[in-house]
Residue, then its C-alpha position, 0 to 999 in steps of 0.5 A: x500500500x502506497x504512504x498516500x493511500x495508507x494515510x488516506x485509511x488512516x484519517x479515514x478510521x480515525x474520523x469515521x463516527x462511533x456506531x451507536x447500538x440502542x438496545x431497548x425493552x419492553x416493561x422490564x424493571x431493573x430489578x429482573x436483571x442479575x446486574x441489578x441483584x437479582x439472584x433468579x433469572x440468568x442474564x448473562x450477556x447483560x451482566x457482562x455488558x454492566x461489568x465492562x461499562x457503566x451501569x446506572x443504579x437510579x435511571x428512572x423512566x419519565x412515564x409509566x407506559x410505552x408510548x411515552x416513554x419511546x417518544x421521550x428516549x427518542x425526542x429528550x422531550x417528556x409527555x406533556x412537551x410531545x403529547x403521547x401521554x399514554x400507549x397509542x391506539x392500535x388506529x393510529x398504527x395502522x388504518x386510515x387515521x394512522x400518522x407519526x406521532x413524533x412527526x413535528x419533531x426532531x428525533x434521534x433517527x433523524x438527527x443521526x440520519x442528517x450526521x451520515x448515518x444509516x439508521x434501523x429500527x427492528x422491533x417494537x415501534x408502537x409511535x404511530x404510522x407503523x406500516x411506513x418507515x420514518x424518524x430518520x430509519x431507512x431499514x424498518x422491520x416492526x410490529x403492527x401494533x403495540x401490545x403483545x398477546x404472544x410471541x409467536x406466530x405472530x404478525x411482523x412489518x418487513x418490506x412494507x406490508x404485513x407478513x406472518x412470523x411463525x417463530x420466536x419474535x424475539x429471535x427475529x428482532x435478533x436475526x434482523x438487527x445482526x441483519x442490519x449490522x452485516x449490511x451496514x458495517x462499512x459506514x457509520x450506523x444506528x441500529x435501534x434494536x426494540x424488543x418486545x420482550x419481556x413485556x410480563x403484561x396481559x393473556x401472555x401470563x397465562x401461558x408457559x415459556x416456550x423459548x429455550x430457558x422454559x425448563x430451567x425455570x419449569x417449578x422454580x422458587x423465585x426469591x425474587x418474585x414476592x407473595x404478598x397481599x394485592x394492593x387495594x389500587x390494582x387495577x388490571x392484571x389481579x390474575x397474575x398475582x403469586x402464580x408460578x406460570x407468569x413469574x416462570x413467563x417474565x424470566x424466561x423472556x427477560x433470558x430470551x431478550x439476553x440471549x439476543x444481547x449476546x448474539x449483537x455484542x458476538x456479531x460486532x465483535x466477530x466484525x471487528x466493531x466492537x471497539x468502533x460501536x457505543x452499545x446502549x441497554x435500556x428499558x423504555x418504563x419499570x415493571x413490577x412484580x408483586x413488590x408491595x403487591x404490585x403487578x404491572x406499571x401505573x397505569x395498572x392501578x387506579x388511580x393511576x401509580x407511580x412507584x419507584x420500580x415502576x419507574x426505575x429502568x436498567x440503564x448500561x453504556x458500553x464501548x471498550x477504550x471510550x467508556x469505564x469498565x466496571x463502573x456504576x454511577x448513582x445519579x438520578x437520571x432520566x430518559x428525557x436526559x438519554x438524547x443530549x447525554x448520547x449526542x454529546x457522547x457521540x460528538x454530536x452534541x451541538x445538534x441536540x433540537x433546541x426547539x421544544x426545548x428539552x428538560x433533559x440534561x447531559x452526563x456523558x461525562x460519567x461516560x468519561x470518568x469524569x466528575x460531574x456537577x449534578x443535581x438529583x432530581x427527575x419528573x414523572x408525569x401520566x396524564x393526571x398524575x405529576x411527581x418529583x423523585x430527589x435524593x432524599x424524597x418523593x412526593x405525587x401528586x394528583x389532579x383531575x377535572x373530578x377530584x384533588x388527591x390522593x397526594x403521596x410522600x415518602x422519605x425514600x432514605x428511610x422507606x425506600x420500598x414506599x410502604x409509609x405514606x407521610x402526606x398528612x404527617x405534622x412536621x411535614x408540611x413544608x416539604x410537601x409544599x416545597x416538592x409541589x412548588x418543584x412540580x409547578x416550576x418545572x412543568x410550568x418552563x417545559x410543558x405545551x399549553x396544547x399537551x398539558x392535561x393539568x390545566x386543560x391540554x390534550x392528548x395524542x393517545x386515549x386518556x385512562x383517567x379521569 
């Protein structure tokens, strides 16, 4: 090779931008992986990525439901900014009123996209206009719905139309990301890799694990799972409550999402893109699974809940050489922080949309090991329900055209499992009204007049409370 031409290689390698790999799930609290404690469900693949990156032990999701939280990963914008305040209407998908929800604004897709890369989505897109390709992919294989009754022989979107998938679908998102990864290698890419899985919601309870890890979990104890006494508020799901066949069904599809992990991370590296390739592990909301008798998200509950494994999330950066092996970082962090936190990573930070503007904040630094100012505290909204979560405390409020109330609040130092409701309590009443003024500052700078339920606003998807 000439010295001209080895030079041009050269800078060529140096300057090609990092892949970026988002794996994200589907209703999947932290607590479910073995990263995160849980001495139950094998989770190999993500354990190893948590033991050769940084794994974040308070990222909370925004919002208790996909829809919302998928919109806010992708814009940094929260639900009353962007208005999908709860999960999509299955004809907004598909049919004649089928439109993107995130259409009027700039989204990771699209940013990526205008930077020189190719973008793919394989999975679960549930943000409207599903049938068609947009927000930046040129490669596009998704469900045509939102909800999941099971994983097979299940109906996917590939090439523009509606097929039958006989199989697992969780290995076919696998398939079809490793897919996109083959054909793109050369030049910079974005594969958006959205499972289904585990999901852990509806009729799948009732049914028995079929992928591989079925029989090892056939009978199992789970220490993690607790037997407790329903809570008053439950609302749907009371059937899944202390039976063996669900707990068995989310552990094996949290396994069956791991196994996919493992195939990614095994297939940049046998390409060689391992070290070229910033891999990200999230959840879009936290689920749980019978801590304080609780089964599902928030808006399993009426009313509507916001419990802190409800919203808690696995959060996990990993590219060898760029960030921190073995590290954790305690901050309080939210999805609304992922956008500006990925695009400064990736240095593309000056590209972050400036209109909305964005409530999120930057923390790549941490992906650095660098020291970082930061403030703990996050937001929390689902239509009629807004929270604070800060170091020390939470506190939720409620607010509907029918009634005020109930309002929670808990010392999360002392109570960090929300068992003691101190709304109410003498002595404090000037912490109430110092979180609730939070909540007023803070939606009062980001929320749209048009998307705020609190004073009137609207939504994109159909309401759940009153």
């Amino acid at each position: 090779m000439g010295v001209g031409l080895w030079w041009t290689v050269a800078v060529f390698a140096a300057e090609r931008p990092r892949n970026l790999v988002f794996i994200l799930s589907d209703n999947q609290g932290a607590w479910t992986l073995g990263c995160y404690g849980n001495p139950d469900i094998r989770t190999p693949h993500i354990d190893r990525l948590a033991r050769e990156g940084v794994r974040f032990t308070r990222a909370l999701s925004s919002n208790p439901v996909c829809s919302p939280t998928r919109a806010t990963f992708l814009t940094g914008l929260i639900p009353s900014q962007h208005g999908v305040h709860s999960f999509l209407d299955p004809k907004f998908m598909m049919g004649p009123e089928a439109y993107n929800t995130l259409r009027e604004f700039t989204s990771l897709g699209e940013v990526l996209r205008d930077s020189g890369y190719t973008c793919g989505l394989s999975g679960k897109w549930h943000l409207g206009d599903n049938l068609h390709p947009s927000e930046g992919f040129s490669f596009w294989v998704t469900k045509p719905d939102g909800h999941t009754t099971e994983f097979y022989n299940q109906d996917v979107i590939e090439n523009g139309a509606v097929r039958k998938e006989v199989g697992y679908t969780t290995d076919l998102w696998t398939r079809k990301g490793i897919e996109f990864i083959k054909a793109n290698r050369a030049r910079p890419f974005f594969l958006f890799l959205a499972y289904n899985g585990p999901y852990a919601l509806g009729q799948l309870m009732k049914n028995a694990p079929r992928n591989r890890h079925a029989e090892y979990y056939r009978g199992k104890h789970f220490q993690s799972f607790p037997v407790e006494a329903m809570h008053p508020w439950q609302s749907a799901n009371k059937q899944f409550h202390n039976t063996q066949t669900a707990m068995e069904r989310v552990a094996a599809e949290v396994s069956g999402v791991d196994d996919g992990v493992g195939e990614i991370m095994a297939t940049l590296r046998r390409l060689g893109l391992d070290d070229d390739t910033l891999v990200v592990y999230a959840s879009d909301q936290g689920w749980m699974g019978g801590q304080n008798g609780m089964w599902g998200m928030g808006d399993h509950f009426r009313p509507i809940a916001a419990h802190e494994l409800m919203m808690q999330i696995p959060l996990i950066f990993r590219q060898p050489g760029k960030v921190p092996a073995g590290r954790t970082s305690d901050l309080i962090v939210s999805n609304y922080d992922f956008l500006p936190t990925v695009l400064n990573e990736l240095g593309l930070g000056a590209k972050m949309p400036a209109t909305p503007r964005s409530p999120g904040r930057d923390f790549s630094a941490v992906l650095r090991g660098e020291p970082l100012a930061w403030e703990n505290v996050m937001f929390y909204e689902m239509e009629t329900v807004r929270a604070v979560r800060t170091d020390d405390w939470k506190y939720v409020a409620r607010r509907s055209e029918k009634s005020t109330g109930p309002f929670e609040l808990y010392d999360m130092k002392r109570d960090s499992q929300e068992r003691f409701n101190l709304y109410g309590q003498p002595g404090t009443e000037a912490k109430r009204a110092e979180l609730a003024g939070r909540i007023d500052e803070f939606f009062a700078r980001y929320a749209d007049p048009k998307w705020d339920i609190w004073k009137g606003g609207g939504s994109k998807a159909k309401r759940h409370s009153d």
